[in-house]
PAROVO-698195 format. One record per residue (C-alpha): residue number from 1; residue in three letters; x, y, z. Coordinates in steps of 0.2 Angstrom, whole numbers. Layout:
(NUM; "ala"; (X; Y; Z))
...
***
This chain:
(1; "unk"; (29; -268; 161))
(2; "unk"; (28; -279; 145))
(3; "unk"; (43; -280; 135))
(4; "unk"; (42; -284; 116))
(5; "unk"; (57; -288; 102))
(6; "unk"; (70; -292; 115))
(7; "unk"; (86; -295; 107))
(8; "unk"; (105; -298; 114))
(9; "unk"; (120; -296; 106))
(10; "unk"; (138; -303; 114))
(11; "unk"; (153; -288; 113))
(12; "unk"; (166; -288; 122))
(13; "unk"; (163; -301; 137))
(14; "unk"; (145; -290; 140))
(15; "unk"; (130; -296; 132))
(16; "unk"; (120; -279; 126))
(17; "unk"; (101; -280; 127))
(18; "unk"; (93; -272; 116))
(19; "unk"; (73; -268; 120))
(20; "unk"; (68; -262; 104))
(21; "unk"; (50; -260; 110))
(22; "unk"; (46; -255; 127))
(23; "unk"; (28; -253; 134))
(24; "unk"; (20; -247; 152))
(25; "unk"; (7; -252; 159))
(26; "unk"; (0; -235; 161))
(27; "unk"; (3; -222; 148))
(28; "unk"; (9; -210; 162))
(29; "unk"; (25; -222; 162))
(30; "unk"; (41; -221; 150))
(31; "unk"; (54; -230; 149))
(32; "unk"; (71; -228; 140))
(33; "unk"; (80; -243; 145))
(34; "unk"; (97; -251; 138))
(35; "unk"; (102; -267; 149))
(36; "unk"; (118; -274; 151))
(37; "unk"; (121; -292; 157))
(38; "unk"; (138; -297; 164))
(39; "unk"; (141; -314; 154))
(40; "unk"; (149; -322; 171))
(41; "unk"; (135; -317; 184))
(42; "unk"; (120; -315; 173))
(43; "unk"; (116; -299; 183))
(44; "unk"; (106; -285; 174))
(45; "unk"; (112; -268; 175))
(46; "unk"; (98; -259; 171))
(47; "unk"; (101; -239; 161))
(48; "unk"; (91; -226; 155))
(49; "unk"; (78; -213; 156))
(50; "unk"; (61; -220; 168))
(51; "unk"; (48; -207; 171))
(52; "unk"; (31; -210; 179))
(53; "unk"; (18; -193; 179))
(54; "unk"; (2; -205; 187))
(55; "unk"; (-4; -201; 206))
(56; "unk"; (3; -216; 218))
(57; "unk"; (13; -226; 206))
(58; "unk"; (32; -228; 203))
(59; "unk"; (45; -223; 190))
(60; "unk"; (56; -238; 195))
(61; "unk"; (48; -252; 208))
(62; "unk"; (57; -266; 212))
(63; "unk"; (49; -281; 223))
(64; "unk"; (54; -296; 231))
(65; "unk"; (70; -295; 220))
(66; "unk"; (87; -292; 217))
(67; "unk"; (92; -277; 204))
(68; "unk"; (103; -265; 198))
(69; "unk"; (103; -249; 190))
(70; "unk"; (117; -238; 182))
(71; "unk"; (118; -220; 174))
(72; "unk"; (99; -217; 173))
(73; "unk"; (87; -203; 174))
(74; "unk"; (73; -203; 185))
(75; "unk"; (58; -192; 184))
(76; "unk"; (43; -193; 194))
(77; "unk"; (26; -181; 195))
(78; "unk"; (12; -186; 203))
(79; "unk"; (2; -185; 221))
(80; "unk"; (-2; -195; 236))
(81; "unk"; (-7; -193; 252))
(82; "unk"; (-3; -197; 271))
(83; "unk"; (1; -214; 277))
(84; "unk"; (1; -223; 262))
(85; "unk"; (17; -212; 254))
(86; "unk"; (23; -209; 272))
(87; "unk"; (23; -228; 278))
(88; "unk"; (23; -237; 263))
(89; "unk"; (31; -227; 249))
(90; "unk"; (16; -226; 237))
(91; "unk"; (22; -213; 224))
(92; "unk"; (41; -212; 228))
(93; "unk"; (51; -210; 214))
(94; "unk"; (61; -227; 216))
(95; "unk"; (55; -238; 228))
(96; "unk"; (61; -256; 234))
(97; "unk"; (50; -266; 245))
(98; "unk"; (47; -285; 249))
(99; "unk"; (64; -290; 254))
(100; "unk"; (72; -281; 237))
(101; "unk"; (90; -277; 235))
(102; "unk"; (92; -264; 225))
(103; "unk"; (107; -253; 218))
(104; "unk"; (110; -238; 208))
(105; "unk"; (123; -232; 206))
(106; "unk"; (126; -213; 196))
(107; "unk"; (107; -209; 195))
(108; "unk"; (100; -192; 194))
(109; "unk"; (83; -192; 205))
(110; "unk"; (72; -179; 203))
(111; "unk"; (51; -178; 210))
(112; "unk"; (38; -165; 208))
(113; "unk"; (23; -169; 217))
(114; "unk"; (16; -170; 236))
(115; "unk"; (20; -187; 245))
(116; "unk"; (34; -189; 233))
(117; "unk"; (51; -196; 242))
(118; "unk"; (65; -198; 231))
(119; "unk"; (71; -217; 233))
(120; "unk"; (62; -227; 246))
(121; "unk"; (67; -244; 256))
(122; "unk"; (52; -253; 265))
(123; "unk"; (52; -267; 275))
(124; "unk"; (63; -278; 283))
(125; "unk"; (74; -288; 273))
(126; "unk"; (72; -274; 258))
(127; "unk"; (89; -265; 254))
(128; "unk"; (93; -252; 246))
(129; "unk"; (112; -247; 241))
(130; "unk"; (114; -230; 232))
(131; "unk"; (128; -223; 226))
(132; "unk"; (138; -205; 218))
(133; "unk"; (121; -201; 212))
(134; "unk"; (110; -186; 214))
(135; "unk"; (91; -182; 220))
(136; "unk"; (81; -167; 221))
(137; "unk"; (63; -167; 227))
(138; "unk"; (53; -150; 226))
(139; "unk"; (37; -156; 232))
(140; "unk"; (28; -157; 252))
(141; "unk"; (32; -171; 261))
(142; "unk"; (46; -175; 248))
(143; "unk"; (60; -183; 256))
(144; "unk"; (77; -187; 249))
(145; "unk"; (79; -205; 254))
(146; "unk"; (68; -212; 266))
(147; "unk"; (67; -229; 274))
(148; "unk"; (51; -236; 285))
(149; "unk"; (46; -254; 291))
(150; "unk"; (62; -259; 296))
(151; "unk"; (71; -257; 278))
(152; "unk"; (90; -256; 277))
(153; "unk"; (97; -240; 267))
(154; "unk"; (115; -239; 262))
(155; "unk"; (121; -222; 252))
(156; "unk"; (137; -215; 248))
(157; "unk"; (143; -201; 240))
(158; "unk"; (124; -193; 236))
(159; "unk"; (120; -178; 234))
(160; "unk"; (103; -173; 241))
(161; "unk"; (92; -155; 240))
(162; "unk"; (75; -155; 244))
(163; "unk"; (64; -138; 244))
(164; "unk"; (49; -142; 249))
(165; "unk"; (41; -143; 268))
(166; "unk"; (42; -159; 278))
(167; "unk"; (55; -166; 265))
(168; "unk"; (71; -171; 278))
(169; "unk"; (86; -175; 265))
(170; "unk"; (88; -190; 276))
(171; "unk"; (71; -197; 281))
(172; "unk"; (64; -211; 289))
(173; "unk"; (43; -217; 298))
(174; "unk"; (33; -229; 304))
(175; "unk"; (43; -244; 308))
(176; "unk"; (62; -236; 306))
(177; "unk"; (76; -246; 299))
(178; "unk"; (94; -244; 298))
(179; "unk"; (101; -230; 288))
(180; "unk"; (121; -227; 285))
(181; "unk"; (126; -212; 274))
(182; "unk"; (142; -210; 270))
(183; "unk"; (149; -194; 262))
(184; "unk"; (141; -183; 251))
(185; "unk"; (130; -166; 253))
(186; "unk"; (113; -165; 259))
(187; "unk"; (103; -148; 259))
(188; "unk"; (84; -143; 264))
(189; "unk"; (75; -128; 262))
(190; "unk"; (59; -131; 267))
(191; "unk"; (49; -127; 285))
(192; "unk"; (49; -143; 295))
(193; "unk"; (63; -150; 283))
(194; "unk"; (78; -155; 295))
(195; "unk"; (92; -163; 285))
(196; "unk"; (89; -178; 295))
(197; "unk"; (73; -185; 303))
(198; "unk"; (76; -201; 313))
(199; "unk"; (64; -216; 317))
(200; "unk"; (76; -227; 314))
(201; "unk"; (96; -229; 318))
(202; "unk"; (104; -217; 307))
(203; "unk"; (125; -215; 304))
(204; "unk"; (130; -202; 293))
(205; "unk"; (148; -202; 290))
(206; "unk"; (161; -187; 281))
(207; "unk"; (146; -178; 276))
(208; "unk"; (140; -160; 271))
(209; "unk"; (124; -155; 280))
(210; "unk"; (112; -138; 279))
(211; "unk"; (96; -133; 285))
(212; "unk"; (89; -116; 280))
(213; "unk"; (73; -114; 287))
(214; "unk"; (72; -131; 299))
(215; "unk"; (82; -139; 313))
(216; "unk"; (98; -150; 307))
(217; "unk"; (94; -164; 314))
(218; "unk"; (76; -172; 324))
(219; "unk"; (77; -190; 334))
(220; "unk"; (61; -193; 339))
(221; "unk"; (56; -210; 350))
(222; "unk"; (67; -226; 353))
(223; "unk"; (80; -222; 339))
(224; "unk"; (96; -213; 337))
(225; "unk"; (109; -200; 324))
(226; "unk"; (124; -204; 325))
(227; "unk"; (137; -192; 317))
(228; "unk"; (156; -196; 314))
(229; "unk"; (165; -180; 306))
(230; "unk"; (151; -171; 298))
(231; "unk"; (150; -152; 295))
(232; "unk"; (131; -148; 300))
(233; "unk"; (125; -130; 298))
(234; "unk"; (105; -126; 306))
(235; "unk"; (95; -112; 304))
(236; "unk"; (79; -116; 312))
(237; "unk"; (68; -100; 308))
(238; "unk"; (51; -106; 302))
(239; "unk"; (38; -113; 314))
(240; "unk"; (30; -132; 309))
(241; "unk"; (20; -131; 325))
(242; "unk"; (12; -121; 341))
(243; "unk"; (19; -133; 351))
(244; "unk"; (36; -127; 357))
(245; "unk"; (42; -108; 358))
(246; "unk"; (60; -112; 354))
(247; "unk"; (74; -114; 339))
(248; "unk"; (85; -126; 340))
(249; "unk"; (95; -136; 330))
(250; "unk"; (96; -152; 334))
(251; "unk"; (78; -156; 344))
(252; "unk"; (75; -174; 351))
(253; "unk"; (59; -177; 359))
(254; "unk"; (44; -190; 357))
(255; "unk"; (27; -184; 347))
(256; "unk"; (17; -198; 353))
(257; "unk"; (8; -201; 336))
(258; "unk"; (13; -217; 333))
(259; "unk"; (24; -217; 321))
(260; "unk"; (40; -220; 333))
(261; "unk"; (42; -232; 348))
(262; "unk"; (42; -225; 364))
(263; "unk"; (60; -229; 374))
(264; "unk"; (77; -220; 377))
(265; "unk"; (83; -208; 360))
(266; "unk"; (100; -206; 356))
(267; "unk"; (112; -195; 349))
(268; "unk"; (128; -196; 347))
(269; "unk"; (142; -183; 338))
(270; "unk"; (162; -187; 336))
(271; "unk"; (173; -175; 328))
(272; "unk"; (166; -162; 315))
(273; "unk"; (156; -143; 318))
(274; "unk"; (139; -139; 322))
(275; "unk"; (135; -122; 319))
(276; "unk"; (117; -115; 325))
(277; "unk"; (112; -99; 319))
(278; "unk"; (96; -97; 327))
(279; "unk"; (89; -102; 346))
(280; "unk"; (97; -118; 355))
(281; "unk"; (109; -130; 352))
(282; "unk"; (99; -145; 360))
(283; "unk"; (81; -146; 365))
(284; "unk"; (74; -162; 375))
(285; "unk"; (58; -165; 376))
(286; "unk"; (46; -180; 382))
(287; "unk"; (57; -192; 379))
(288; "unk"; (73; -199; 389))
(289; "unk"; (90; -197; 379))
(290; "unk"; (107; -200; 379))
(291; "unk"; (118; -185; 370))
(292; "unk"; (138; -189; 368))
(293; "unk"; (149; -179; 362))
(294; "unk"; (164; -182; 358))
(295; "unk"; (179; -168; 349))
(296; "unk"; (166; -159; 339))
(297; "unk"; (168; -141; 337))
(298; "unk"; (150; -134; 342))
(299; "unk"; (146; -117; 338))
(300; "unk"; (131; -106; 343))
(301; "unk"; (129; -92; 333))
(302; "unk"; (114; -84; 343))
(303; "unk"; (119; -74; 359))
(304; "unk"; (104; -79; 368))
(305; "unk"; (102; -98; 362))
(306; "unk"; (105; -109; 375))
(307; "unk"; (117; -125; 373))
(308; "unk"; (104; -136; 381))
(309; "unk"; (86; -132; 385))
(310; "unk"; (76; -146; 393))
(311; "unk"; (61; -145; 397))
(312; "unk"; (41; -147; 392))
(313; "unk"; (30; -141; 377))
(314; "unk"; (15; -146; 370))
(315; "unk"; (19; -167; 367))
(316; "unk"; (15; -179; 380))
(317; "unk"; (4; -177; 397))
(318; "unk"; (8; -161; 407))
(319; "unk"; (19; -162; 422))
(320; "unk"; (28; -177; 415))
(321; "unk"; (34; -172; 397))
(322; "unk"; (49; -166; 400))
(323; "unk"; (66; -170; 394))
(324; "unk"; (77; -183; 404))
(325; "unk"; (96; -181; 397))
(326; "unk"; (110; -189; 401))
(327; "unk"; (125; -178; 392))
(328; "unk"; (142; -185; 390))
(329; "unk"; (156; -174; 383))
(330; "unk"; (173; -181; 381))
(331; "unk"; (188; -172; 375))
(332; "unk"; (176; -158; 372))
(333; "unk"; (175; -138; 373))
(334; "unk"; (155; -134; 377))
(335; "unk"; (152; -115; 377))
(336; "unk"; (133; -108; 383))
(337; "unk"; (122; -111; 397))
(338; "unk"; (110; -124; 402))
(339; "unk"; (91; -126; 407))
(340; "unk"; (81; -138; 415))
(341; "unk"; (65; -136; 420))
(342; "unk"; (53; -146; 435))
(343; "unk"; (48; -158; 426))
(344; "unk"; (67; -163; 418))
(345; "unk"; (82; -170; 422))
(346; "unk"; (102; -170; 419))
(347; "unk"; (115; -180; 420))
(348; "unk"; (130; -171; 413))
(349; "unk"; (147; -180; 412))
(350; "unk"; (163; -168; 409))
(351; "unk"; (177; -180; 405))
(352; "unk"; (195; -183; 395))
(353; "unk"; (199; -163; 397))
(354; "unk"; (184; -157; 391))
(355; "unk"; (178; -142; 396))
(356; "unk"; (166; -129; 399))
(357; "unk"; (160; -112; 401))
(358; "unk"; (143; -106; 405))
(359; "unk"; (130; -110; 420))
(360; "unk"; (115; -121; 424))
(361; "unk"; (98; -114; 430))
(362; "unk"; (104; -96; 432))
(363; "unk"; (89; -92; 439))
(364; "unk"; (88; -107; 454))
(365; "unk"; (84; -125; 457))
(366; "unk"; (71; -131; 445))
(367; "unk"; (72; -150; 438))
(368; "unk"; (84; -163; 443))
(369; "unk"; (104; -158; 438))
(370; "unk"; (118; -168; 443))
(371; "unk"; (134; -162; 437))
(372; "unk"; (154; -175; 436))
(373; "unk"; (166; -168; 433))
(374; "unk"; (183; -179; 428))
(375; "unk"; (198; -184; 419))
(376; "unk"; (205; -167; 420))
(377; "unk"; (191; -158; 414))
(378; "unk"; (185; -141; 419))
(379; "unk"; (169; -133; 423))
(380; "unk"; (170; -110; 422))
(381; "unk"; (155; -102; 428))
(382; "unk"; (146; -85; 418))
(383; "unk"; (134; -83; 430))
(384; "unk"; (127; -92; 445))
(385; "unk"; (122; -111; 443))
(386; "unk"; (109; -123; 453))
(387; "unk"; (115; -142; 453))
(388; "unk"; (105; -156; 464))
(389; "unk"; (121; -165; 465))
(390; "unk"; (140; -163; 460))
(391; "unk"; (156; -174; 459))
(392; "unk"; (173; -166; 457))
(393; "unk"; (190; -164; 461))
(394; "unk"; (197; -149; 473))
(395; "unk"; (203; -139; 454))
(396; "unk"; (188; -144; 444))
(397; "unk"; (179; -128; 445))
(398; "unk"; (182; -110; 441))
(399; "unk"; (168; -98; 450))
(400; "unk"; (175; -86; 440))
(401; "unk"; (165; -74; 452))
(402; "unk"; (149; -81; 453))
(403; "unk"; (140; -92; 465))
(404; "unk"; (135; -112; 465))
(405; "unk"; (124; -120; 474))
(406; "unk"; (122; -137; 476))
(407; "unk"; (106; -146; 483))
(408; "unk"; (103; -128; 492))
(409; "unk"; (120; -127; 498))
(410; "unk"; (133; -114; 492))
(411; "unk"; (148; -123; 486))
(412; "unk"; (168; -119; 491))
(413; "unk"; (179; -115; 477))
(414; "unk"; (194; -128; 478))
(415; "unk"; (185; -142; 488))
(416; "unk"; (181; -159; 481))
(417; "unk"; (164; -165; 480))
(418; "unk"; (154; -181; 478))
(419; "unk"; (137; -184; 474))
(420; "unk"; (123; -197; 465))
(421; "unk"; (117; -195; 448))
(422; "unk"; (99; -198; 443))
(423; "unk"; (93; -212; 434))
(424; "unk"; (87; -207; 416))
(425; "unk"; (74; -218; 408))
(426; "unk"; (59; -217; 398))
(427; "unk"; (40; -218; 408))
(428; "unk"; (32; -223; 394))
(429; "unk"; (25; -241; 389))
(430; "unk"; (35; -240; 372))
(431; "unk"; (23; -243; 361))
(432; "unk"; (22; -225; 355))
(433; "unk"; (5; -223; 351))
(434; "unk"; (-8; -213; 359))
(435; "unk"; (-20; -219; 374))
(436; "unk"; (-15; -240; 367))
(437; "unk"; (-21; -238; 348))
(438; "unk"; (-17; -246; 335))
(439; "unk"; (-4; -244; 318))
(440; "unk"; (-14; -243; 304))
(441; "unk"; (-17; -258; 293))
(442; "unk"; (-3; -262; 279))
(443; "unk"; (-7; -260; 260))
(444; "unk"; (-14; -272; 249))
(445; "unk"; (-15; -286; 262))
(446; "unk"; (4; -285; 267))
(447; "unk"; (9; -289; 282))
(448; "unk"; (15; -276; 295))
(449; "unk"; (34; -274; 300))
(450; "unk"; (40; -284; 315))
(451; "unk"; (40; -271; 332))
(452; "unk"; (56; -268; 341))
(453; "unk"; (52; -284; 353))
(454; "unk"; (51; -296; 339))
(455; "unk"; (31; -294; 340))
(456; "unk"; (17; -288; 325))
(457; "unk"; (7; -275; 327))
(458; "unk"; (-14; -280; 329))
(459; "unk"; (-24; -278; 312))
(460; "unk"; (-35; -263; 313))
(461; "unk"; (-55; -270; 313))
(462; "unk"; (-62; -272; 294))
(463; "unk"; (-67; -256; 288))
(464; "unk"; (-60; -245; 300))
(465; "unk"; (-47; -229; 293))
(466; "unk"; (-32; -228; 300))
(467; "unk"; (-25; -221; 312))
(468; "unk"; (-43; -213; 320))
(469; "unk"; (-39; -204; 335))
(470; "unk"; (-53; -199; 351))
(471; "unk"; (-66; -189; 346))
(472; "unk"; (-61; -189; 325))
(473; "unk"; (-47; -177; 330))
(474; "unk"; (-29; -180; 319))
(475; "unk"; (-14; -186; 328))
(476; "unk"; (-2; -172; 334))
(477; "unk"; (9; -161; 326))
(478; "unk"; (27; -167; 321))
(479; "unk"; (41; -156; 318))
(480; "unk"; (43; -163; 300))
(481; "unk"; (25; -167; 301))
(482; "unk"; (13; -167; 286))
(483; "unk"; (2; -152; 284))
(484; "unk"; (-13; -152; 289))
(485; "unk"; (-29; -156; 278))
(486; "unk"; (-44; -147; 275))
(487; "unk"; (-62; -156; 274))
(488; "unk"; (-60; -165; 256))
(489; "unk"; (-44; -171; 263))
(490; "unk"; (-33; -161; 252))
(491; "unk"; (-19; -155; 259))
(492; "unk"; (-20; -137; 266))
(493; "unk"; (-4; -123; 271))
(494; "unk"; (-3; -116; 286))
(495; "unk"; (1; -97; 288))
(496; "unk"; (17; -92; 296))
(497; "unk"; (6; -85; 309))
(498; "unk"; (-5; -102; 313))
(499; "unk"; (1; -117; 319))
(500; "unk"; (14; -123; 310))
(501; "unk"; (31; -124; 319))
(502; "unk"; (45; -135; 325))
(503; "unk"; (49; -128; 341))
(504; "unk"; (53; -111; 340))
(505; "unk"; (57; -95; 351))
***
């Protein structure tokens, strides 16, 4: 940007900067900007109306620097397409990058075009602190705020509503980050739109949350949600994908595209409701998890949803892509039943009076199931339950009827019990990618965000399009994934009746 007839004028203690003649590079940008500068810190608070309508580019970019932004209008139209918007943030509405620190602070947000995230932090080092400010993307593959390449992001008091499909309210990609959200509302209406979708480690904290046609929240690979006192409300009803036949609401599992390091997911809920209106609470699969919960008021609205399924679908190698969970519940009331099939496995920890009411495998022994039960807690069954392993006092259990068998065996009402858990861990080699290939190469000649272990991804070979998987076919399907594209590259929707799910029933 190239700015002409810059004037100040001191009032007050401010010193008021008058741009008098503002041009863009591009005649698709406008700009309306007013700038204040604090007369004792020199810091720029930038205002006004920015506004970008051209494919790839930026309304507000900020690199390598420190800035700040106050009661501005953003507005961005414009396309992209696949990993460059994904990854690296091409044609996000703001967008920070290069180990920028940027604020705003009472911002209106809004995008209309594919690949169009809202407000964008990549790369380690970059941080982006937003605040009592509003963003609303209408576009595919538009999230609210995203974060990729280990970029920090820090909001507070936002409110977020997204409409299009694979546009998460909270949103993360390749190479994560560290994402903490702190009051505020956050909707999505969109199929394969969960209100969260973490590659990263995401907090969210005293916040608002609906889904309408997604899950609430996805974790996919090495990374974790953490929610403390949130009110989260799921109806999962649209399918992004073929490959799962289940709802769910909150789904943690590992696509294996690349875009997440393989390794132990986590999820974590303290205080607060969750109310599913369609198919399961939790759904595991191919991936190894830990689930705590801890004084949350759960709630399944569908009568035939389970509270946990684990078990496989269509990611990972057959007959070892199932979900490997170890569920801790303290101070806790769980109501529903539970599945695990051959190829999973369950730790499940009742502790600090919790309790629960439903049965395990109703149908016999299938995957691995130890169950603990202490601290006063309670188990109640509905119906019979299999379990390859059990600790508990003498008054930990209520047959309430029904039969449990455990390792074959039938168990005795009243009787203590003392058994082995399984060890939970992830089988694969954590790089995430499929059959060993590489990330994709970075933009522009930037270098690529440090891995989890401190170590660079390889540089593609010169020439070569990134990612190319065997035989030119296209990674797999993500539950907030990108549609698909036709021949041309364009992108092409799917009909409700081809494959294009999340994990549905």
């Amino acid at each position: 940007m190239r700015w002409s007839n810059y004037s100040f004028i001191l009032m007050g203690g401010l010193m008021i900067a008058g741009l008098s003649g503002c041009q863009a590079n591009d005649e698709a940008t406008t700009t309306t900007d007013t700038s204040v500068v604090a007369e004792s810190t020199n810091e720029v608070e930038n205002q006004g109306t920015y506004s970008n309508s051209a494919d790839g580019e930026h309304a507000i970019e900020v690199d390598g620097k420190e800035e700040s932004y106050s009661n501005i209008e953003v507005n961005k139209t414009g396309d992209s397409e696949g990993d460059e918007a994904d990854f690296y943030g091409e044609n996000a509405a703001v967008f920070a990058t290069n180990g920028a620190t940027l604020t705003i602070t009472d911002a209106t947000v809004s995008s209309d075009g594919t690949h169009a995230n809202g407000v964008f932090s990549y790369g380690e080092g970059t941080t982006v602190n937003i605040s009592d400010s509003t963003i609303e993307t209408t576009g595919n593959c538009s999230g609210g705020i995203m974060t990729t390449g280990g970029g920090t992001m820090n909001a507070e008091n936002l409110t977020i509503h997204t409409t299009g499909n694979s546009s998460a309210a909270i949103r993360s990609d390749r190479g994560g980050g560290t994402v903490t959200v702190t009051g505020g509302t956050y909707t999505t209406e969109g199929m394969g739109s969960p209100v969260v979708y973490s590659t990263a480690d995401i907090t969210v904290n005293d916040s608002e949350m609906t889904s309408t046609s997604s899950q609430g929240m996805v974790v996919e690979g090495k990374n974790s949600v953490t929610l403390n006192n949130c009110n989260l409300t799921a109806d999962n009803n649209t399918k992004n994908s073929d490959k799962s036949d289940y709802y769910q609401a909150v789904m943690i599992y590992q696509s294996m595209s690349g875009d997440a390091a393989s390794g132990k997911s986590a999820f974590t809920m303290t205080d607060g409701t969750l109310t599913n209106k369609n198919g399961d609470i939790f759904f595991v699969n191919n991936t190894a998890c830990d689930i705590n919960l801890t004084n949350a008021t759960i709630v399944n609205e569908d009568s035939e949803g389970f509270f946990l399924r684990a078990c496989a679908a269509g990611w990972g190698n057959e007959g070892s892509n199932g979900g490997k969970v170890n569920l801790t519940a303290a101070n806790q009331t769980i109501n529903g039943d539970i599945v695990v099939d051959e190829v999973s496995a369950l730790n499940l920890y009742l502790t600090d009076g919790s309790s629960w009411t439903g049965t395990i495998n109703e149908s016999g022994q299938t995957g691995d199931v130890y169950v603990e039960i202490s601290g006063g807690s309670t188990w109640t069954l509905t119906a019979d339950a299999y379990v390859s392993g059990l600790t508990c006092d003498a008054d930990s259990i209520n047959l309430n009827g029904h039969k449990l068998y455990v390792d074959g065996k039938e168990y005795e009402e009243g009787t203590a019990s003392s058994g082995t858990a399984f060890e939970i861990v992830s089988e694969s080699d954590g790089s995430g990618m499929p059959d060993g290939e590489n990330p994709p190469e970075m933009p522009d000649g930037e270098q690529p965000p440090q891995m989890k272990d401190g170590e660079n991804p390889p540089e593609m070979p010169d020439g070569q399009t990134p990612p190319q998987m065997k035989d030119g076919e296209t990674p797999p399907e993500k539950p907030d994934g990108n549609p698909p594209s036709d021949n041309n590259g364009k992108t092409s929707e799917k009909s409700d009746n081809s494959s294009s799910s999340d994990s549905s029933k």
